[in-house]
C-alpha positions in Angstrom: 49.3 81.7 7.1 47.0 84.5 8.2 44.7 85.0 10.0 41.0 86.8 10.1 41.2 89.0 7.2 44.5 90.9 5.8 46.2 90.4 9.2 48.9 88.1 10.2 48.6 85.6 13.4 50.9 87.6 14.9 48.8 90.4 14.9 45.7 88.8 16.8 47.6 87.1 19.6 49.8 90.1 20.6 47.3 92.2 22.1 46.7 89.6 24.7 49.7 89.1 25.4 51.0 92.5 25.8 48.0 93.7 28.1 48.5 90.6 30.2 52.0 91.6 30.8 50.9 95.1 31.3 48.5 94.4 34.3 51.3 92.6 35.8 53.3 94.9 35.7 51.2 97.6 36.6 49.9 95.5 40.0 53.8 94.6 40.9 54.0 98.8 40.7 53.5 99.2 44.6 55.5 96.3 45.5 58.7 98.2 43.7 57.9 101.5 44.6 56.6 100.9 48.3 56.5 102.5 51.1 55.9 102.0 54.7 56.9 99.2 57.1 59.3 96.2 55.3 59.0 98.4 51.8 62.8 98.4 52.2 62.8 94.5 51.9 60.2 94.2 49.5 61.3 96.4 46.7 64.1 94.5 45.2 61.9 91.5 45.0 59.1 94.0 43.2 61.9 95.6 41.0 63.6 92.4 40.1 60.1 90.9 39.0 59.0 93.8 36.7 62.2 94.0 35.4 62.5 89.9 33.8 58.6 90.1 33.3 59.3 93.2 30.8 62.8 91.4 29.2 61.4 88.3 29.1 58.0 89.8 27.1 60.2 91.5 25.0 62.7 88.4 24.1 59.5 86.7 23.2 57.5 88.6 21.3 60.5 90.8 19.3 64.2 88.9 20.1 63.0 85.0 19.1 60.8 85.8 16.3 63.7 87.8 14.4 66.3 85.3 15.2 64.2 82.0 14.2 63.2 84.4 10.8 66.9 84.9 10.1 68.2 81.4 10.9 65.3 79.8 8.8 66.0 81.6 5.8 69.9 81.1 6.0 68.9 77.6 6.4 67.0 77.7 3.2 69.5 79.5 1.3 72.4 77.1 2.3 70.1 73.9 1.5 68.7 75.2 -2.2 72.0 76.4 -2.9 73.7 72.7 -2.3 70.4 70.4 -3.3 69.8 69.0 -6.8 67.0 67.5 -8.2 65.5 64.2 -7.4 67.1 61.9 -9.4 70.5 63.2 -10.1 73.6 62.8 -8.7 76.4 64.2 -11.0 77.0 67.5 -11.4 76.3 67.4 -15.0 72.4 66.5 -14.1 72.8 62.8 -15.6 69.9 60.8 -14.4 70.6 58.3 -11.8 71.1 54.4 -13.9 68.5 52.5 -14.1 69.1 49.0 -13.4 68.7 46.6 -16.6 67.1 43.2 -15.2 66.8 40.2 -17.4 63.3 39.3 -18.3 62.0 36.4 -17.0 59.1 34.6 -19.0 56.9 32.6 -16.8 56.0 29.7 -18.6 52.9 27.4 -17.1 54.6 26.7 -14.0 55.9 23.0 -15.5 59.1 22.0 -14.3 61.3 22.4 -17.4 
């Protein structure tokens, strides 16, 4: 899947994201590093805030992606490895048995 042009849909949505983030950030920046009357009490709340918004942006945009890319493609490599084709059962690929029903001519519906 791509998106406009040669660029993945990745690409397109992360500037958004990331300069979201950044203003937030960057407008919890006094709260942290305060000063004056009651800075004392804010500035864990200010540091604590910046800190899980800047994890949290970075678990989502690089930890999740990398870990759903590796478990999806171990998952695809244990399931091809153990799946056969459709049809088959036996490990020597003999086709599943058909089953031989007798034919039944209809006749013109007399009782015989």
């Amino acid at each position: 899947m791509t998106g406009r042009g040669s660029h993945p849909p990745g690409a397109t949505r992360i500037r958004p994201i990331l300069m979201t983030a950044a203003t937030t950030v960057l407008a919890m920046a006094p709260l942290a590093f305060g000063h004056g009357s009651g800075a004392s009490e804010r500035m864990p709340l200010g540091v604590v805030l910046t800190g899980g918004l800047i994890s949290s942006t970075a678990l989502s945009l690089l930890v999740v992606p990398v870990l759903y890319t590796l478990l999806d493609d171990g998952a695809q490599r244990l399931f091809r490895r153990h799946r056969r084709p459709a049809g088959h059962i036996w490990a020597d690929d003999r086709p599943l048995p058909t089953a031989q029903l007798p034919v039944v001519a209809l006749g013109d519906g007399a009782p015989p």
